[in-house]
Backbone as JSON, one array per atom type, in Angstrom:
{
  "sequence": "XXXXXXXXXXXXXXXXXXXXXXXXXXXXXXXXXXXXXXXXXXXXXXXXXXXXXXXXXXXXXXXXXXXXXXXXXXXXXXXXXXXXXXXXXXXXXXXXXXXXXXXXXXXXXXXXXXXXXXXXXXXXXXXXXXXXXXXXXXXXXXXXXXXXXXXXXXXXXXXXXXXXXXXXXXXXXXXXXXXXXXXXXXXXXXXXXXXXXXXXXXXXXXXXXXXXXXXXXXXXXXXXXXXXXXXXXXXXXXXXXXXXXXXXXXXX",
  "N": [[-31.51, -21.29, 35.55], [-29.72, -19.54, 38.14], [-30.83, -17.09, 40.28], [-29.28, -13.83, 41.17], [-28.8, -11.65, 44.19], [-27.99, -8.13, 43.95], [-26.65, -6.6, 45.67], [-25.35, -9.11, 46.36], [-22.68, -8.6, 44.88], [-21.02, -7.02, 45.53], [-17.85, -6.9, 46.34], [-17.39, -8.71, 45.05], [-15.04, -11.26, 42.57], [-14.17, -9.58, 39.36], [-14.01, -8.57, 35.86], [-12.56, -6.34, 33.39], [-14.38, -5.83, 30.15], [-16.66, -4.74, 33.13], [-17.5, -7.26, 33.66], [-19.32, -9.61, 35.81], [-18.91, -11.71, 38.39], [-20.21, -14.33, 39.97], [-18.48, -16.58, 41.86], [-15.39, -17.36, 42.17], [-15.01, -19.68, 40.62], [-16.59, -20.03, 38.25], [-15.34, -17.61, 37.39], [-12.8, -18.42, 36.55], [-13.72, -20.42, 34.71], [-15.1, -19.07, 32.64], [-13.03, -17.53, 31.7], [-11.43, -19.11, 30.59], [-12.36, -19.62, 28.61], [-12.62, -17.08, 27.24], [-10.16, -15.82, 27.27], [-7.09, -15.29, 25.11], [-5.44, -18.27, 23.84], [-3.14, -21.13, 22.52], [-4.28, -23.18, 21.04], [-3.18, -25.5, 20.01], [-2.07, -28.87, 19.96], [0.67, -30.06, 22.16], [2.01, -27.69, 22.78], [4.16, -25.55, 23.54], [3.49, -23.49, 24.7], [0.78, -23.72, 26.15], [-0.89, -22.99, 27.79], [-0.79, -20.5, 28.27], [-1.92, -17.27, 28.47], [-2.36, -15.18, 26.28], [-2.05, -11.34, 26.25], [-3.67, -9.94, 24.16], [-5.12, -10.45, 21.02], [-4.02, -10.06, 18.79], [-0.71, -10.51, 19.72], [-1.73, -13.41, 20.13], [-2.25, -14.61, 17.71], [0.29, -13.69, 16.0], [1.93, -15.77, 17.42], [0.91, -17.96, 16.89], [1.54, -17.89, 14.11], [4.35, -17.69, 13.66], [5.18, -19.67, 15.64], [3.94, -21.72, 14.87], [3.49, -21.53, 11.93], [1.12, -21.08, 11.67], [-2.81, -19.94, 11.0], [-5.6, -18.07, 12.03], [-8.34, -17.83, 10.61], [-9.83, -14.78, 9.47], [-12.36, -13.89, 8.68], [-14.09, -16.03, 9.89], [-13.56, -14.89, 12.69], [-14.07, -12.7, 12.84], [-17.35, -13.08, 11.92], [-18.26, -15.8, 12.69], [-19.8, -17.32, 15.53], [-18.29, -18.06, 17.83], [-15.84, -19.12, 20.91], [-12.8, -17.93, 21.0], [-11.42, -20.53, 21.62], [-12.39, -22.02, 20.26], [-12.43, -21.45, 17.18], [-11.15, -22.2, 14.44], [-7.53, -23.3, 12.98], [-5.35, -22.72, 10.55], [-3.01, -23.7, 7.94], [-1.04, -22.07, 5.73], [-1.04, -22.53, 3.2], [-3.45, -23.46, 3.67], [-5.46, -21.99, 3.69], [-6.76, -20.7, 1.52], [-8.16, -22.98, 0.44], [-10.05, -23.49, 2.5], [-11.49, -20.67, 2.28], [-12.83, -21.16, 0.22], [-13.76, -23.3, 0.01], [-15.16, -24.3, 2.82], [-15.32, -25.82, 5.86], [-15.89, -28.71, 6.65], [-17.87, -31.03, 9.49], [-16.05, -31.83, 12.32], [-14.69, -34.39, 14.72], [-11.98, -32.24, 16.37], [-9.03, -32.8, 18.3], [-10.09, -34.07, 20.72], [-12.26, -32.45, 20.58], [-15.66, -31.05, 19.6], [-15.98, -29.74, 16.06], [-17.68, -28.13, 14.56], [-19.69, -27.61, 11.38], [-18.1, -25.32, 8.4], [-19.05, -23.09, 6.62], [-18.55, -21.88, 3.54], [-16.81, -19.22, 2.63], [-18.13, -16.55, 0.33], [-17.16, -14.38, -2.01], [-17.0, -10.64, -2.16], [-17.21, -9.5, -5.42], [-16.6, -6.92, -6.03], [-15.51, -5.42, -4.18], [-13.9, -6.82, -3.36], [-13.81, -8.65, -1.18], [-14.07, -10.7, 1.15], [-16.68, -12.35, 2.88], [-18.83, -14.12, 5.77], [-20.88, -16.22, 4.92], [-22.97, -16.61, 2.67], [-25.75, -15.18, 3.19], [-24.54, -13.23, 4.45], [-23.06, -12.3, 2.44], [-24.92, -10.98, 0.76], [-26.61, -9.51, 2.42], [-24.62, -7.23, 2.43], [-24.33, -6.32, -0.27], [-26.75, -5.64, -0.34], [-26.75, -3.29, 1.29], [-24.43, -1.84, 0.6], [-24.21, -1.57, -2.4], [-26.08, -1.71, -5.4], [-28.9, -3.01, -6.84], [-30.26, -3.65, -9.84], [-34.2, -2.95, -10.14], [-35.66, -3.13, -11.88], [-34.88, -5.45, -13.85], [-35.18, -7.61, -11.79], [-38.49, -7.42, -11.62], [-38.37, -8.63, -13.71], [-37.56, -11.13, -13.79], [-35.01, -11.48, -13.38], [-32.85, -12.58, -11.22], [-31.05, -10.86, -8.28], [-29.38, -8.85, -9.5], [-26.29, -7.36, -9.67], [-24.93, -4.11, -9.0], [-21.86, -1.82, -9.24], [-21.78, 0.83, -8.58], [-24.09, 3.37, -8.03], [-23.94, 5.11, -10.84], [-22.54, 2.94, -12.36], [-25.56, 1.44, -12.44], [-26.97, 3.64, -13.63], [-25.9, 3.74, -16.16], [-26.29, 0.75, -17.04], [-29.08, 0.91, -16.83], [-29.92, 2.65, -19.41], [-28.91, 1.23, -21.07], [-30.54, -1.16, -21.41], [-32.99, -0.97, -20.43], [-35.61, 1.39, -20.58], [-35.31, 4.49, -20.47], [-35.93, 7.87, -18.97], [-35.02, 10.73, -20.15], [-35.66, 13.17, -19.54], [-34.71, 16.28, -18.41], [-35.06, 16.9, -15.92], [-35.3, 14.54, -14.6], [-33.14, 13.55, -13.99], [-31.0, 12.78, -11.47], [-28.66, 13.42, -9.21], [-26.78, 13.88, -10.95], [-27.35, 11.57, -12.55], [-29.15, 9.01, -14.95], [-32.22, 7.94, -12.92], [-34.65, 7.19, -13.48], [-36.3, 4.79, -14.85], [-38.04, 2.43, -16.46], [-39.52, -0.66, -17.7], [-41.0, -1.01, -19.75], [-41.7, 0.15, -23.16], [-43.76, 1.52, -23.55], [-44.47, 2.01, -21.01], [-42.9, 4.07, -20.08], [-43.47, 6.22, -22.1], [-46.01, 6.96, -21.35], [-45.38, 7.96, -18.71], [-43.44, 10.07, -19.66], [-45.94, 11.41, -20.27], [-47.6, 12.21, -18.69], [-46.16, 12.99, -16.7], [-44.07, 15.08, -17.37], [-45.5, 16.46, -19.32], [-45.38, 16.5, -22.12], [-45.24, 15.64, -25.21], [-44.54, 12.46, -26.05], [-43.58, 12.36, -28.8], [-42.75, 13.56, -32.02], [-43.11, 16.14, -35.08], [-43.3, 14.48, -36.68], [-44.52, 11.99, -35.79], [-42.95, 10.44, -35.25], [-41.06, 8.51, -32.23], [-39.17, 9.75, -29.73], [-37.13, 7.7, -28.24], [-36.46, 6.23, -31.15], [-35.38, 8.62, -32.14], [-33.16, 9.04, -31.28], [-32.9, 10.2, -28.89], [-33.08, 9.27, -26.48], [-29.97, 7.23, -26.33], [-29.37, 4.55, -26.47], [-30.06, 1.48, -28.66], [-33.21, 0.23, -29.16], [-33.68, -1.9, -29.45], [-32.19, -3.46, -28.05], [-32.74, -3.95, -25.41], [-34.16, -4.61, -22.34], [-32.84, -7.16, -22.56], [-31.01, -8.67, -21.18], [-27.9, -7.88, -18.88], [-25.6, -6.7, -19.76], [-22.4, -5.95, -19.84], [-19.86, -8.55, -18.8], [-21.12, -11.18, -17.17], [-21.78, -11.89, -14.78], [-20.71, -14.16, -12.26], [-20.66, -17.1, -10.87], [-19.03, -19.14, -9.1], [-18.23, -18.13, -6.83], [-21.19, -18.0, -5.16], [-24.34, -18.56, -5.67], [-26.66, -17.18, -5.98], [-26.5, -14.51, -6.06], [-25.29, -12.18, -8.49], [-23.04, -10.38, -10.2], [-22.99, -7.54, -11.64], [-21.57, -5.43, -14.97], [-21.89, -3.01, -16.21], [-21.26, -2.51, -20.09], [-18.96, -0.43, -21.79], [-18.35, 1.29, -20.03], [-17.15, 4.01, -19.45]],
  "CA": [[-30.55, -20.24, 35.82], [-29.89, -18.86, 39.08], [-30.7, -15.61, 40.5], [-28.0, -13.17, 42.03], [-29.26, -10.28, 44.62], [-27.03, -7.26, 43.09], [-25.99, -7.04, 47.04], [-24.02, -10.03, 46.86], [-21.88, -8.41, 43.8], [-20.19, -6.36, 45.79], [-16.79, -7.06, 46.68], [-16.59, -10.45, 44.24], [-14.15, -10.94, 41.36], [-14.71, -8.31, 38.23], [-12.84, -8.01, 35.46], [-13.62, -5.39, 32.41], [-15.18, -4.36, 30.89], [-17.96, -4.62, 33.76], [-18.13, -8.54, 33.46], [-19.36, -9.2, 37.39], [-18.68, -13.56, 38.55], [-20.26, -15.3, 41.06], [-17.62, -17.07, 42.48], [-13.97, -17.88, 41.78], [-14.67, -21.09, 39.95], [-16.76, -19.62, 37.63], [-14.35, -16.8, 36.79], [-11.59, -19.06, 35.54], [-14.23, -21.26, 33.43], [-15.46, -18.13, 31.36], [-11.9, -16.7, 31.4], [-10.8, -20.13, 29.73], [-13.08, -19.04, 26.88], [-12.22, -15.72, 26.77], [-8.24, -15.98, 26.69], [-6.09, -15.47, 23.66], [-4.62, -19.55, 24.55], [-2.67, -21.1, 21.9], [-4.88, -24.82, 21.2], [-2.44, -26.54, 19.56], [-1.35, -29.79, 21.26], [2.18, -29.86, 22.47], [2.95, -26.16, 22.26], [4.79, -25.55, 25.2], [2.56, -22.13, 25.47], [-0.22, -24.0, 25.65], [-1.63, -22.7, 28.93], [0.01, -19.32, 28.14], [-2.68, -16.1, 27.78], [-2.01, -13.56, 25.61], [-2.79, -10.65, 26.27], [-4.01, -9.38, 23.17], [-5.67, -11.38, 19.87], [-2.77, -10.03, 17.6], [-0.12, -11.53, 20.29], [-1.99, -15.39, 19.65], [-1.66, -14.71, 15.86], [1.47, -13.28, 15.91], [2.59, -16.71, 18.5], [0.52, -19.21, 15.68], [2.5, -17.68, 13.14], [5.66, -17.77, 13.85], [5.73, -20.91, 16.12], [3.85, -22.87, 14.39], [2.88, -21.53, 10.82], [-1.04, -21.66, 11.05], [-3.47, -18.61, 11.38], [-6.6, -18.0, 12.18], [-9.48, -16.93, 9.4], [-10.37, -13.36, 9.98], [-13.78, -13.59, 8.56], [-14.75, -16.49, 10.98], [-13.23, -14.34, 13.74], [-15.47, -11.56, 12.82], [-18.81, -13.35, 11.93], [-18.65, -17.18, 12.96], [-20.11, -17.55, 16.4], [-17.86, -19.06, 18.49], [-15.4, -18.46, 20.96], [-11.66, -18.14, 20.39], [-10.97, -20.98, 21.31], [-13.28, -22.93, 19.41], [-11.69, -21.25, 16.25], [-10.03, -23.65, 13.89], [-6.24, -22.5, 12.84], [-5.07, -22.89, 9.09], [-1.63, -23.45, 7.41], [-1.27, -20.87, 4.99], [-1.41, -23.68, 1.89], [-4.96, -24.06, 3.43], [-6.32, -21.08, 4.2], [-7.57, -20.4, 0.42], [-9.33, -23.96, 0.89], [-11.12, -23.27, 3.69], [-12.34, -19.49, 2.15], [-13.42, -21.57, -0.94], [-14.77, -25.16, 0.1], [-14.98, -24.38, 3.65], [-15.04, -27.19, 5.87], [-16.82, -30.19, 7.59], [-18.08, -31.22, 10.99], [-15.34, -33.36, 12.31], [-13.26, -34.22, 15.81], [-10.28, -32.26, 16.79], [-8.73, -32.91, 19.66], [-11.24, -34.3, 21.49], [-13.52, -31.12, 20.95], [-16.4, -31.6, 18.13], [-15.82, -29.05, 15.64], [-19.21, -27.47, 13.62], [-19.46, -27.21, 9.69], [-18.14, -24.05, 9.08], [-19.61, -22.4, 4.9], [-17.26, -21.45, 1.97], [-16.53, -17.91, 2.2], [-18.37, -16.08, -0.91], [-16.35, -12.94, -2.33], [-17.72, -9.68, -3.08], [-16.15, -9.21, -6.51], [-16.67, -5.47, -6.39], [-14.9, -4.84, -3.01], [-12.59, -7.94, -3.27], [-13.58, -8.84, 0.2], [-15.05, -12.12, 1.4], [-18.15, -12.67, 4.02], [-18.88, -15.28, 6.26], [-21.71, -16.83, 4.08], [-23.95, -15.99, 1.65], [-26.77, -14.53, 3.67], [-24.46, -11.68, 4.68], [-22.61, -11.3, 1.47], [-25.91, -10.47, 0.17], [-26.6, -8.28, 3.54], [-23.44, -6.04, 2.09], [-24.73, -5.9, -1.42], [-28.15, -4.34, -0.58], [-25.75, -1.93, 2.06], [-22.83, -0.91, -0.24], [-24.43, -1.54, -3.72], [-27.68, -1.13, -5.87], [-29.46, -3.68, -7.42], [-31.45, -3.67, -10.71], [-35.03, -3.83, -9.71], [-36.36, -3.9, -13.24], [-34.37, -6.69, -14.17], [-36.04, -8.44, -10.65], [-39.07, -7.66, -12.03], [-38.51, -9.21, -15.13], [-37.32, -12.59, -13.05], [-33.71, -11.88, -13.42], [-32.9, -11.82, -9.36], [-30.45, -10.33, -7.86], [-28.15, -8.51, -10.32], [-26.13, -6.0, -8.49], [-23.93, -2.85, -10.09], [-21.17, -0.92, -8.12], [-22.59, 1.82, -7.86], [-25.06, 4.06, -9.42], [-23.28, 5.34, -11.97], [-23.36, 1.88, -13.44], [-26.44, 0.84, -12.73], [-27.57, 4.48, -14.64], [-25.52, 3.1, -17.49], [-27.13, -0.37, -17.32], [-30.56, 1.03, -17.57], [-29.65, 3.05, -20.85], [-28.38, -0.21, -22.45], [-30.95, -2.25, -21.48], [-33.96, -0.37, -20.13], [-36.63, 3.04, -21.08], [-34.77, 5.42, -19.61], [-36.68, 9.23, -19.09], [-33.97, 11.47, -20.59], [-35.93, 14.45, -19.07], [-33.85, 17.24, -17.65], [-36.18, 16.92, -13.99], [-35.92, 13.17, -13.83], [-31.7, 13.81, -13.47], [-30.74, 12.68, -9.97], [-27.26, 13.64, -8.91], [-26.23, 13.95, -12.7], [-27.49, 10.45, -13.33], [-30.64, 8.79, -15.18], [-32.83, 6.78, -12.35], [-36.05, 7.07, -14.22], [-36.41, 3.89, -15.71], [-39.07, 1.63, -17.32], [-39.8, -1.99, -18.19], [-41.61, -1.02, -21.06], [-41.27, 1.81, -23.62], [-45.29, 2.35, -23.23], [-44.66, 2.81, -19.5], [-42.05, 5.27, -20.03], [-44.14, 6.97, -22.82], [-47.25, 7.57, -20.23], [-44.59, 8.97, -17.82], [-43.41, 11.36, -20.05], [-46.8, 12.55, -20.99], [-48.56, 12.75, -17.43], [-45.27, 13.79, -15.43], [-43.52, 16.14, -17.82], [-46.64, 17.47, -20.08], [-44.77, 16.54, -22.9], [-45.53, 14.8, -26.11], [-43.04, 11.54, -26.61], [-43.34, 11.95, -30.4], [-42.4, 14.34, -32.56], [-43.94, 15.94, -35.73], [-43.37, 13.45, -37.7], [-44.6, 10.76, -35.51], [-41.2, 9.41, -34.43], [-40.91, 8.38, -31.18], [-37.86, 10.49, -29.45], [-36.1, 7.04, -28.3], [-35.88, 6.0, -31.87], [-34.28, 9.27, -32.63], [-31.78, 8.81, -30.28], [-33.35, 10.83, -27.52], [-31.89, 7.78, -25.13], [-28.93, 6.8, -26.91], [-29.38, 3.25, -27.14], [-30.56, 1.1, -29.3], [-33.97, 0.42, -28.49], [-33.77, -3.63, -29.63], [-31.04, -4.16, -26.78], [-33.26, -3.46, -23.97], [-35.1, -6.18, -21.89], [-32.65, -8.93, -23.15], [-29.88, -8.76, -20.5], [-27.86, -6.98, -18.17], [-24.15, -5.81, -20.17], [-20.64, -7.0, -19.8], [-19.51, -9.44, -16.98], [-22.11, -11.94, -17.02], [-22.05, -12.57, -13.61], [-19.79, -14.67, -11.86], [-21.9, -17.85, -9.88], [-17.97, -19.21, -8.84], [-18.19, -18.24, -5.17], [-22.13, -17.94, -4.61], [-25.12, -18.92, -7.19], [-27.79, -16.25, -6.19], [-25.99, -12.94, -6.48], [-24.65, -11.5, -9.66], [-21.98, -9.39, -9.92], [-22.81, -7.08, -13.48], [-21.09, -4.39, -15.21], [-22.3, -2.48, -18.0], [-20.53, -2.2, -21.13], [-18.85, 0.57, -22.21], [-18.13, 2.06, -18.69], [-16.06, 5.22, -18.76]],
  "C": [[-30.74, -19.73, 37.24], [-29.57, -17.14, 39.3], [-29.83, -15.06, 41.56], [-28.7, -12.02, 42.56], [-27.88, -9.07, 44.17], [-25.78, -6.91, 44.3], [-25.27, -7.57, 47.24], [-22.95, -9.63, 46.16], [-21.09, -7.95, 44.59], [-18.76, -7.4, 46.92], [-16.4, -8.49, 45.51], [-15.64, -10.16, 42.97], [-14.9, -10.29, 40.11], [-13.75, -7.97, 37.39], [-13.55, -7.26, 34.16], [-13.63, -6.54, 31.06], [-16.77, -5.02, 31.68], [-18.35, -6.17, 33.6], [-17.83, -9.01, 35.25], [-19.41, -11.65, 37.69], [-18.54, -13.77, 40.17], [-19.73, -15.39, 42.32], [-16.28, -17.24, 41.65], [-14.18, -18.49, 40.55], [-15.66, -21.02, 38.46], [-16.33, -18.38, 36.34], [-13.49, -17.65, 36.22], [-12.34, -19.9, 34.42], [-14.71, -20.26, 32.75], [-13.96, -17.64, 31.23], [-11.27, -17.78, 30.29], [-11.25, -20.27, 28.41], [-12.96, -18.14, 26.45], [-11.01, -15.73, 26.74], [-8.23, -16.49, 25.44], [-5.22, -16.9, 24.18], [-4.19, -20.22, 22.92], [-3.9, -23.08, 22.29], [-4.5, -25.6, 20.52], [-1.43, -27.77, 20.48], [0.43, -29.59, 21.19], [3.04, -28.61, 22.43], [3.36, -26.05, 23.64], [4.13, -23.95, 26.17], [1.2, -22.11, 25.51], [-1.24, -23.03, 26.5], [-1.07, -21.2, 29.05], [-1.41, -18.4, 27.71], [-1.96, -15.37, 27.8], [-2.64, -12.56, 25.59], [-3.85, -9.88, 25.3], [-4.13, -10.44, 22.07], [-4.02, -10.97, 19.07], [-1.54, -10.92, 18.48], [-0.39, -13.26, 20.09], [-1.71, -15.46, 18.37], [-0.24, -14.44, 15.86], [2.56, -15.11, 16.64], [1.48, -18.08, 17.01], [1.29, -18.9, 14.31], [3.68, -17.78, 12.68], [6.21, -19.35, 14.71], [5.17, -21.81, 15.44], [3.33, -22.72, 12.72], [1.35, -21.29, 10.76], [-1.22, -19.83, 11.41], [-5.17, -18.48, 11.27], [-7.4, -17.05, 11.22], [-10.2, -15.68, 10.25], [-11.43, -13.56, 9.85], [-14.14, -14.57, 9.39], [-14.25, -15.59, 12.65], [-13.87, -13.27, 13.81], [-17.19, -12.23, 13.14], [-19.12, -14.64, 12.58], [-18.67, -16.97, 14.76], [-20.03, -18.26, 17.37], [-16.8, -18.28, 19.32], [-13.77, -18.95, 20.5], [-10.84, -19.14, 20.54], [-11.22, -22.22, 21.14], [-12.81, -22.87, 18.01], [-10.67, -22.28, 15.24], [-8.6, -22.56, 13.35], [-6.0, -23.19, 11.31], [-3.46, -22.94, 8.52], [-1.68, -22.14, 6.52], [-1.37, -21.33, 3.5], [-2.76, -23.76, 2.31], [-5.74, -23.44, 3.29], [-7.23, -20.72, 2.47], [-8.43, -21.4, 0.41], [-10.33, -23.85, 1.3], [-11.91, -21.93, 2.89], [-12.91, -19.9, 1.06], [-14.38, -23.0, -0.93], [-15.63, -25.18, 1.34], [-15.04, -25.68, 4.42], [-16.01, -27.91, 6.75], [-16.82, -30.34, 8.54], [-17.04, -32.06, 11.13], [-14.82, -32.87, 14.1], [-11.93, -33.9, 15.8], [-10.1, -32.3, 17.72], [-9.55, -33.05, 20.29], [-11.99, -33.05, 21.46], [-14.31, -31.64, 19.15], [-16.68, -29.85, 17.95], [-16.7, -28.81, 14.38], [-18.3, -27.31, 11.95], [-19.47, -25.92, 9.59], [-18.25, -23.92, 7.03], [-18.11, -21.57, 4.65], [-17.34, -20.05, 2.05], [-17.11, -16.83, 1.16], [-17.37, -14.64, -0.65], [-17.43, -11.93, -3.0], [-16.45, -8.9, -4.49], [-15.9, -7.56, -7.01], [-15.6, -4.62, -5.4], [-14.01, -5.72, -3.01], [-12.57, -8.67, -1.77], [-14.33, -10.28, 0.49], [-15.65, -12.2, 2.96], [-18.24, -14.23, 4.35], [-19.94, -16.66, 5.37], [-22.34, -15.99, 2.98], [-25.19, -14.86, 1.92], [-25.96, -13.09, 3.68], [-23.3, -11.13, 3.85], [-23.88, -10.54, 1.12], [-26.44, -9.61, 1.04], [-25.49, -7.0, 2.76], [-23.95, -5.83, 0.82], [-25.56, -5.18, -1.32], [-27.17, -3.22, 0.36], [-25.02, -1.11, 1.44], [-23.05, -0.75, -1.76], [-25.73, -1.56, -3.76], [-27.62, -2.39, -6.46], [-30.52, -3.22, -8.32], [-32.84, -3.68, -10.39], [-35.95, -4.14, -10.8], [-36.07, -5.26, -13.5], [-35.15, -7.53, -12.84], [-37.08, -8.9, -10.77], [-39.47, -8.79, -13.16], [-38.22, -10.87, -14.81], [-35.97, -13.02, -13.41], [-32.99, -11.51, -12.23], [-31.71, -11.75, -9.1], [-29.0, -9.82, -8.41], [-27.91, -6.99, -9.7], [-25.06, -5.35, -8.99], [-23.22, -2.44, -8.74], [-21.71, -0.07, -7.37], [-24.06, 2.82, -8.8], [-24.64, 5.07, -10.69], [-23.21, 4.22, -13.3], [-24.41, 1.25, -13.52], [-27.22, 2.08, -13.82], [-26.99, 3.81, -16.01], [-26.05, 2.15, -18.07], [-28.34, -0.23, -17.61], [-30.66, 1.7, -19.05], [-29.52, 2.33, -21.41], [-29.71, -0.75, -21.85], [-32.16, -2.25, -21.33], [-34.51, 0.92, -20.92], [-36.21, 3.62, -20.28], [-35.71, 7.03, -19.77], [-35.26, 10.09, -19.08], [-34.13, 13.16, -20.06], [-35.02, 15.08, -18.55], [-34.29, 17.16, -15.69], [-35.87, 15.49, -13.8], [-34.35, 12.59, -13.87], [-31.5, 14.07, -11.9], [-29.1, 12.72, -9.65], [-26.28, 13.51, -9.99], [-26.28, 11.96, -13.03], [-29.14, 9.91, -13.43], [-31.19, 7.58, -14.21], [-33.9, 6.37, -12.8], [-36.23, 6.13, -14.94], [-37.23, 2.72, -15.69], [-38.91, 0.11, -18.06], [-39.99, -2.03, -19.44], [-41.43, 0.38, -21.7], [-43.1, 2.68, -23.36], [-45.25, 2.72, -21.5], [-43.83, 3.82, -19.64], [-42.86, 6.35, -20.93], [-45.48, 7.53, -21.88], [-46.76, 8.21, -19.07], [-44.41, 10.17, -18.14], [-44.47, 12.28, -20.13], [-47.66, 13.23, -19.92], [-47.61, 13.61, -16.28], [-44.46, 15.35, -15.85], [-44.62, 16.97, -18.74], [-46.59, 17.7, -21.32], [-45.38, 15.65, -23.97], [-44.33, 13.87, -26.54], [-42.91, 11.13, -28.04], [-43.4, 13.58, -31.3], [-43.1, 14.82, -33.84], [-44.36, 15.23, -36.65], [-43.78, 11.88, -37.12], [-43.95, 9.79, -35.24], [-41.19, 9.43, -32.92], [-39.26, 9.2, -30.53], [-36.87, 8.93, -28.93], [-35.55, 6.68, -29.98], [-34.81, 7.2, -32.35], [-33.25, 9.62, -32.2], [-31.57, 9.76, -29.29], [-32.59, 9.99, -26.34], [-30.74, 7.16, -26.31], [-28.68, 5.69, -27.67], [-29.7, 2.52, -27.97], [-31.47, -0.12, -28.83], [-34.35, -1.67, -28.53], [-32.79, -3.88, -28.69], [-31.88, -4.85, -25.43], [-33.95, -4.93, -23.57], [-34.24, -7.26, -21.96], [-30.89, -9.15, -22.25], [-29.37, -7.74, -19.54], [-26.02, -6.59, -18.33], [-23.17, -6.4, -19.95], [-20.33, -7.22, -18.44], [-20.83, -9.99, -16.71], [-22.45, -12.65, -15.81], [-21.65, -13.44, -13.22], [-20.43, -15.94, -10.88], [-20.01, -18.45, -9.26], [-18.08, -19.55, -7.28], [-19.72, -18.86, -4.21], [-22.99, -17.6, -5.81], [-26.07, -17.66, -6.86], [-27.85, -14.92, -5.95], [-24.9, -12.76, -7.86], [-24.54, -10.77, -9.81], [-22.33, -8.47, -11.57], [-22.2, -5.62, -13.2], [-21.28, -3.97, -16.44], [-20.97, -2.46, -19.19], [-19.93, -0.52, -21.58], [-18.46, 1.66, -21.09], [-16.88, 3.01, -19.32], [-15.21, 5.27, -17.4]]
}
């Protein structure tokens, strides 16, 4: 790489924001990567910049049908007009199979990954890595169930994952262990939840008759559910095998 004294900057071509070039001949070869340019052969606007990204869509749309995938225009690492263009018969293809290394137009064009959907937001991510980036961001994950070596089962929000631990988990029904009017307090085992109650609240988890308060429907559930799943909507593998989409039963 060569070095530039900051000295010579002054007076050379500059265009925003704040991007400072050389020489001439260097300005038009990054500009030819940065222009909105239409890269379909024979368009008669081929060599035409637009000023604006919606102007090239708006000009692939109308002249020629195709359109460019938003989510690779967000996340895929390329520039625009490296971008592949889509009919609108294909474009569900591509966000579902995605597609293969191949030659277009004399340019060699990278394997570009299948789209996964987040079935909670309805939205689809460039891969997998950063659907699952948005799940730990925008949603909760089980981490009992993780424990237990059922990985990565992920609820809307916490409202259903409180629900999911009632069905399925030892929930602490305590009045103190109520976090924003929902139960987070929850247990693998009913003996870990029983040594919670008795060292955190001061409480005895049995009654005088020697009944345990889940059986008497202190937690609601029924206490043979628990451990053996994670509620209605069994998780969807469809788009992407190592996130699962759950939803408790019984949701209000």
């Amino acid at each position: 790489t060569a070095s530039v004294d900051p000295n010579d900057l002054i007076g050379l071509n500059h265009e925003r924001p704040w991007i400072y070039f050389a020489d001439d001949i260097i300005r038009r070869a990054v500009l030819s990567l940065l222009g909105y340019r239409c890269q379909i052969e024979r368009c008669k606007q081929k060599d035409t910049a637009f000023q604006t990204l919606r102007q090239l869509e708006d000009h692939l749309w109308f002249s020629h049908w195709r359109q460019l995938c938003s989510v690779c225009l967000h996340d895929r690492p390329a520039f625009i007009c490296e971008q592949r263009v889509y009919a609108s018969t294909d474009i569900d293809r591509h966000h579902r199979e995605g597609d293969s290394a191949k030659l277009m137009e004399q340019r060699a064009m990278p394997t570009v990954p299948a789209h996964p959907r987040c079935q909670f937001c309805k939205q689809r991510f460039f891969n997998e890595d950063v659907l699952l980036a948005h799940m730990y961001r925008r949603h909760v994950v089980c981490q009992l169930c993780d424990s237990l070596g059922q990985k990565s089962e992920f609820y809307l929000n916490l409202k259903c994952l409180s629900r999911h631990y009632q069905e399925r988990h030892y929930v602490c029904a305590h009045k103190d262990c109520e976090h924003g009017g929902y139960r987070q307090t929850a247990f693998a085992e009913e003996r870990a939840l029983i040594e919670h109650y008795e060292k955190v609240h001061k409480q005895s988890f049995k009654d005088e008759k020697g009944r345990t308060k889940l059986s008497m429907g202190f937690i609601e559930e029924d206490s043979s559910r628990r451990g053996k799943g994670s509620g209605r909507g069994s998780g969807s593998t469809t788009d992407v095998d190592h996130v699962q989409f759950r939803w408790p039963s019984n949701l209000e």
